[in-house]
C-alpha positions as CSV (number, residue, x, y, z in Angstrom):
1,X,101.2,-30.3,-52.6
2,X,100.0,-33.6,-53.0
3,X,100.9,-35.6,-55.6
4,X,98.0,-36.5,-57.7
5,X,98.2,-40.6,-58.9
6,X,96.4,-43.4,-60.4
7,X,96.9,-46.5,-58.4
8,X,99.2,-49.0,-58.6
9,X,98.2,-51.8,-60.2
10,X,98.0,-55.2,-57.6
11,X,100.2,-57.8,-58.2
12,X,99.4,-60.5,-60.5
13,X,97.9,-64.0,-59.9
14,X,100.6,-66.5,-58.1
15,X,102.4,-68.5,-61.0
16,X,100.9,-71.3,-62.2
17,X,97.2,-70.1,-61.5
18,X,94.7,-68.2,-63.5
19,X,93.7,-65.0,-62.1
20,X,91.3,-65.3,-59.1
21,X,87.3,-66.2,-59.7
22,X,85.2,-63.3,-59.0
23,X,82.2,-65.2,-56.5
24,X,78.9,-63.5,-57.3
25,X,76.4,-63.2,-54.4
26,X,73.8,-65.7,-53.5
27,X,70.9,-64.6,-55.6
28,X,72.4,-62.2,-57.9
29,X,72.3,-62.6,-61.6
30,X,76.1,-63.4,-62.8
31,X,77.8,-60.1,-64.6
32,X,78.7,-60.4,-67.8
33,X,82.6,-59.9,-68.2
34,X,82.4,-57.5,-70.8
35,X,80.6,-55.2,-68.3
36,X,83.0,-55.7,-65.4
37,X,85.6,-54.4,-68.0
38,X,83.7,-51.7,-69.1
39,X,83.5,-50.5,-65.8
40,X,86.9,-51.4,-65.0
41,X,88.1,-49.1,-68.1
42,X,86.1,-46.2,-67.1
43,X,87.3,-46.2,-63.8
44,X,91.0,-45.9,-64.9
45,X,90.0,-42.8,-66.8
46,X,88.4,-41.4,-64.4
47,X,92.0,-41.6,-62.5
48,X,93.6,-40.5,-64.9
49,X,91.8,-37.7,-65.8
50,X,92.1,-36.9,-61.9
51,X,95.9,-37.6,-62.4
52,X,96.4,-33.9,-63.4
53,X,95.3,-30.2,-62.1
54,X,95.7,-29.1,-66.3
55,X,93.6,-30.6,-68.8
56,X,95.0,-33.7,-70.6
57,X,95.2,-34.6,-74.1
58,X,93.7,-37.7,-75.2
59,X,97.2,-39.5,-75.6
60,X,98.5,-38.5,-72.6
61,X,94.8,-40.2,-71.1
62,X,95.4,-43.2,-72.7
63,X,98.9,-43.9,-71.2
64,X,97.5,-43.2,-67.7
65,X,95.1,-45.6,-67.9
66,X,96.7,-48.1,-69.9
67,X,94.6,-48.3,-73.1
68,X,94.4,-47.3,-76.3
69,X,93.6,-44.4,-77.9
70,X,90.5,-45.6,-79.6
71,X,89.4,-47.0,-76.9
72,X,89.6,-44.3,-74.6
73,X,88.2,-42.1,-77.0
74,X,85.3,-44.0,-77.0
75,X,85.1,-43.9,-73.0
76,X,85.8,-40.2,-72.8
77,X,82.8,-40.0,-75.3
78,X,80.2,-41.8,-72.5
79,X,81.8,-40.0,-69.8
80,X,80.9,-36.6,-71.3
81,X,77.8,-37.4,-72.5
82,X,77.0,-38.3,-68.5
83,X,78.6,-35.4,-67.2
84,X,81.7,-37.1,-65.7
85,X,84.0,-35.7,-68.4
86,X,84.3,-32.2,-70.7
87,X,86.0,-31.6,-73.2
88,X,87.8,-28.2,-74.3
89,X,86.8,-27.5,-78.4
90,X,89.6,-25.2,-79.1
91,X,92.1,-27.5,-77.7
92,X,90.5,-30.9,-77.7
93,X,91.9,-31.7,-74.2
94,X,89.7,-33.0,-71.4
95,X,89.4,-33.0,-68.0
96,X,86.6,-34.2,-65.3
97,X,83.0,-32.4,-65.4
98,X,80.9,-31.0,-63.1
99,X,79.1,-34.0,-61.9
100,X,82.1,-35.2,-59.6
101,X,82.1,-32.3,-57.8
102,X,78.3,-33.2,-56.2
103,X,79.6,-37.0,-56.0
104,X,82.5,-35.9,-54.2
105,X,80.3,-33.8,-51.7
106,X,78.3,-36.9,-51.0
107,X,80.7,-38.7,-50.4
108,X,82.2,-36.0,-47.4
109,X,78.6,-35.6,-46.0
110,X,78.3,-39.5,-45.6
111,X,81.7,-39.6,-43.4
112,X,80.3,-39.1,-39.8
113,X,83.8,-38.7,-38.2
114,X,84.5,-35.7,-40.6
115,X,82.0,-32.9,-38.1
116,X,83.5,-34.5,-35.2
117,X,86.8,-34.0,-35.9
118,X,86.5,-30.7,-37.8
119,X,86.7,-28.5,-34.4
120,X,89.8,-30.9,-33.2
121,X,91.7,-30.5,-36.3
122,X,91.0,-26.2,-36.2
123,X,92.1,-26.9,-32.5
124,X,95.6,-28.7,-33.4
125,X,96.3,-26.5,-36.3
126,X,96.3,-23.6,-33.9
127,X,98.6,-24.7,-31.6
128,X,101.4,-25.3,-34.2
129,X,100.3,-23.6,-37.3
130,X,100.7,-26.7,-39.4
131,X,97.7,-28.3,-41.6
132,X,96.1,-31.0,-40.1
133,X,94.3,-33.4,-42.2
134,X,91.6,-36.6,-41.8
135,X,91.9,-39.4,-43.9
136,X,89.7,-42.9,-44.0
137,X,90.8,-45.8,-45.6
138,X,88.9,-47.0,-49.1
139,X,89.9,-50.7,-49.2
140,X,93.9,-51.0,-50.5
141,X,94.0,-47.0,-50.2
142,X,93.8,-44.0,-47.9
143,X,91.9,-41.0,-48.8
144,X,92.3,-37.6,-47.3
145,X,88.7,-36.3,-46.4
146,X,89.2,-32.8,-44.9
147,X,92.2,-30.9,-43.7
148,X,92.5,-27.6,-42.5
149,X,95.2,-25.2,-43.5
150,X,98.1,-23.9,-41.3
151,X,98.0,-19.7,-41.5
152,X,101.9,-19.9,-42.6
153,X,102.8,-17.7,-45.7
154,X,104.8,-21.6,-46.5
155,X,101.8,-24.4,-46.0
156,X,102.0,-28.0,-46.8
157,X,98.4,-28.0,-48.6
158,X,96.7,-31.5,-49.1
159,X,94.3,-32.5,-52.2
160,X,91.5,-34.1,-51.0
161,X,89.9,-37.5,-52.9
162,X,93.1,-38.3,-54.1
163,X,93.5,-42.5,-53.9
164,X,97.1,-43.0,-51.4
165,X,98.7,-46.4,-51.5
166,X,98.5,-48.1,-47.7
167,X,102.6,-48.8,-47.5
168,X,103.3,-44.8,-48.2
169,X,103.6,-42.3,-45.7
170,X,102.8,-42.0,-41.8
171,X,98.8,-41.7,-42.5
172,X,98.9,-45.2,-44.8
173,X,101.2,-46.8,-42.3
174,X,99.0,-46.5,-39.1
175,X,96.2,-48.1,-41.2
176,X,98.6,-51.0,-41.8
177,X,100.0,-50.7,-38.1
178,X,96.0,-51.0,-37.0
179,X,95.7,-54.8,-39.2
180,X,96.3,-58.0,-37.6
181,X,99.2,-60.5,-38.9
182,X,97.2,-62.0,-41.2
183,X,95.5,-59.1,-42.9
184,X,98.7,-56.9,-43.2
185,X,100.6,-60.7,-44.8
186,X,97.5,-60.6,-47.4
187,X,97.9,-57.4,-48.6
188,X,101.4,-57.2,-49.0
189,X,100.9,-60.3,-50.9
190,X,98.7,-58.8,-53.3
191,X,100.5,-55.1,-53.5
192,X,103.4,-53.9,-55.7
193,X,105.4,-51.9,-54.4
194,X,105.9,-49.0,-56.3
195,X,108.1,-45.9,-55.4
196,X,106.7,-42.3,-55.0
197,X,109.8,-40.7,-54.4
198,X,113.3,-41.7,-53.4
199,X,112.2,-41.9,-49.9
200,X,109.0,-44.2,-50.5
201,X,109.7,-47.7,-48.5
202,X,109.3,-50.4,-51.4
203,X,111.1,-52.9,-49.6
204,X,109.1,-56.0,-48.3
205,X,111.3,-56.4,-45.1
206,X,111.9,-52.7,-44.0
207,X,108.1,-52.1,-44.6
208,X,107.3,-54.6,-41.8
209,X,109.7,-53.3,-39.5
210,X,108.4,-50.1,-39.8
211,X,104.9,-50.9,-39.5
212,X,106.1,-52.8,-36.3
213,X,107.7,-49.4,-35.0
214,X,104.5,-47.4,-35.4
215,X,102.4,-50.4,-33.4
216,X,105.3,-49.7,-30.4
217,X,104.7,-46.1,-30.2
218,X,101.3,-45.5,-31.2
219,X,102.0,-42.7,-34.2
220,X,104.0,-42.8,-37.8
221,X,106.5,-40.3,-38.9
222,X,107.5,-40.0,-43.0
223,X,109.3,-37.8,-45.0
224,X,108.4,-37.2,-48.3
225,X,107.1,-40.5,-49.6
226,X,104.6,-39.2,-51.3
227,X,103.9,-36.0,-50.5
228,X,106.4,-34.1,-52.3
229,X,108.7,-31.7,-49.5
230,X,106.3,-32.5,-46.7
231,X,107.2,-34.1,-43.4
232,X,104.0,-36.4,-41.4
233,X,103.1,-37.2,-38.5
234,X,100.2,-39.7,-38.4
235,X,98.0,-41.4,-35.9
236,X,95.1,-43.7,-35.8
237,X,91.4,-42.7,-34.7
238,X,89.4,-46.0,-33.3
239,X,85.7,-45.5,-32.7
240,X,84.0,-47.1,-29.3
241,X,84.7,-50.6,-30.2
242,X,88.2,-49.8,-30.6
243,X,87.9,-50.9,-34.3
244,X,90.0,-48.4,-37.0
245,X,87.6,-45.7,-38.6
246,X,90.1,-43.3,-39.4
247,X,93.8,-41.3,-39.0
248,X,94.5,-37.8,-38.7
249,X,98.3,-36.6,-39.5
250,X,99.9,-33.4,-39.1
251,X,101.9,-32.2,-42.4
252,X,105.0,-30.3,-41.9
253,X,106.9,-28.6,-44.8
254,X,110.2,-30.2,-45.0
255,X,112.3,-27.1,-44.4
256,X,110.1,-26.0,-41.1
257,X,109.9,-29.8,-40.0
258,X,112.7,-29.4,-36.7
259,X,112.7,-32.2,-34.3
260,X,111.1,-29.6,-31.8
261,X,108.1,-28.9,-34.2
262,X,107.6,-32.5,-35.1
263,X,107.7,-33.3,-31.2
264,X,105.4,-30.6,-30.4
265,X,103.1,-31.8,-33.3
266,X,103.1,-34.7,-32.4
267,X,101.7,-34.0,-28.6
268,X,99.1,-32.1,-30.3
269,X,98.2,-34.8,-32.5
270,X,98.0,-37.7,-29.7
271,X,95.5,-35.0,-27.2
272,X,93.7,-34.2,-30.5
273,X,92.7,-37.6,-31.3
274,X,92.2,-38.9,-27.4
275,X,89.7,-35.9,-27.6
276,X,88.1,-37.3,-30.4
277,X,88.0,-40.8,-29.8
278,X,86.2,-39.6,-26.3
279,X,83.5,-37.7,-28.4
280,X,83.3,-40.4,-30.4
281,X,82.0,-43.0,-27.7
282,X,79.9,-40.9,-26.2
């Protein structure tokens, strides 16, 4: 299963310079910073309430997001009081509310390429029995909008909404494969590196020269970066400019994941998305 994760925090302004000035749009009234923070604050609970599949105690809250208690508890207060967050009485733990769930359908109903590629994915997964999954990126992340679930007793099951780092695992790394030099140089620039598991790339160097390997042969292969036991193999969607919209992976449980099953997958994968792209520009 997926692990669930707040993100990583960017790296810090360069040393010697204050931390970047926020440019408000031509016209619009100028935010006050205490409102930018507010929001900023509530986000990260949000995270980390989404952090965990169990309800979470106020403490362990706070630490996720980096804040204090008091000040979380204050958050959490707003948040339930608009439906974002509820709170158990007998225990005094919290977790999200109900109102994320309609967000979240929103959100699915508002990604065209998701019905498209719904009959493709249902197609792949059939001819390998693995789960299949759509992602789309959400600026320094990936997010997994659909999958569908190989019939094995054994599956590799994937959460859906959960915020993914660009530099881990096959689906992040063909959206980093799809930038151009400068773009991928910026964001490396700006991302920390953290590690996900002991196979998570977190090196600089060996992160470019894998990105480079995936531009060469047109799909991504990970083990376990962040996915805990799963094996991936990834590839980019374009629409019918030929611009990036989305990736589609196939995710292999570690034990099932032979070099003939990840070659066979990964035939699947590259007919699956041609179809798609094809629907797509028509």
């Amino acid at each position: 299963m997926a692990r669930a994760t707040t993100p990583p925090a960017r790296k810090s302004a360069a040393k010697g310079k204050g931390p970047r000035a926020r440019r408000e749009p031509a016209g619009e009234p100028r935010m006050d910073q205490s409102a930018i923070e507010a929001v900023d604050r509530a986000g990260r609970i949000l995270f980390a309430l989404a952090a965990s599949s169990r309800q979470s105690s106020l403490l362990e809250i706070a630490n996720r997001a980096g804040l204090s208690k008091p000040t979380a508890f204050r958050i959490l207060a707003t948040l339930m009081a608009e439906g974002l967050a509820s709170q158990n009485p007998e225990t005094a733990s919290y977790r999200l509310g109900a109102l994320p769930l309609g967000l979240a359908s929103a959100v699915l109903r508002s990604v065209p390429v998701r019905a498209l590629a719904r009959p493709i994915m249902t197609s792949i997964r059939d001819k390998v029995n693995e789960t299949v999954v759509l992602a789309i990126r959400e600026h320094d992340f990936r997010v997994n909008v659909d999958s569908v679930e190989a019939l094995n007793a054994i599956s590799q099951s994937q959460q859906i909404g959960v915020p993914i780092p660009l530099y881990a695992g096959a689906t992040s790394r063909v959206f980093l494969a799809a930038m151009d030099a400068q773009e991928l140089a910026a964001y490396l620039d700006r991302t920390e590196l953290q590690s996900f598991s002991d196979t998570t790339l977190t090196e600089r160097a060996r992160l470019e020269d894998e990105v480079e390997r995936v531009r060469k042969q047109g799909f991504a292969l990970s083990t376990a970066e962040f996915t805990v036991g799963g094996v991936a193999v990834a590839r980019i969607i374009h629409d019918r400019d030929g611009k990036p919209i989305a990736a589609m992976h196939v995710s292999i449980p570690r034990g099932r994941a032979t070099e003939d099953l990840i070659e066979r997958c990964a035939a699947a994968l590259q007919a699956g998305v041609e179809t798609l792209e094809r629907a797509i520009a028509n």
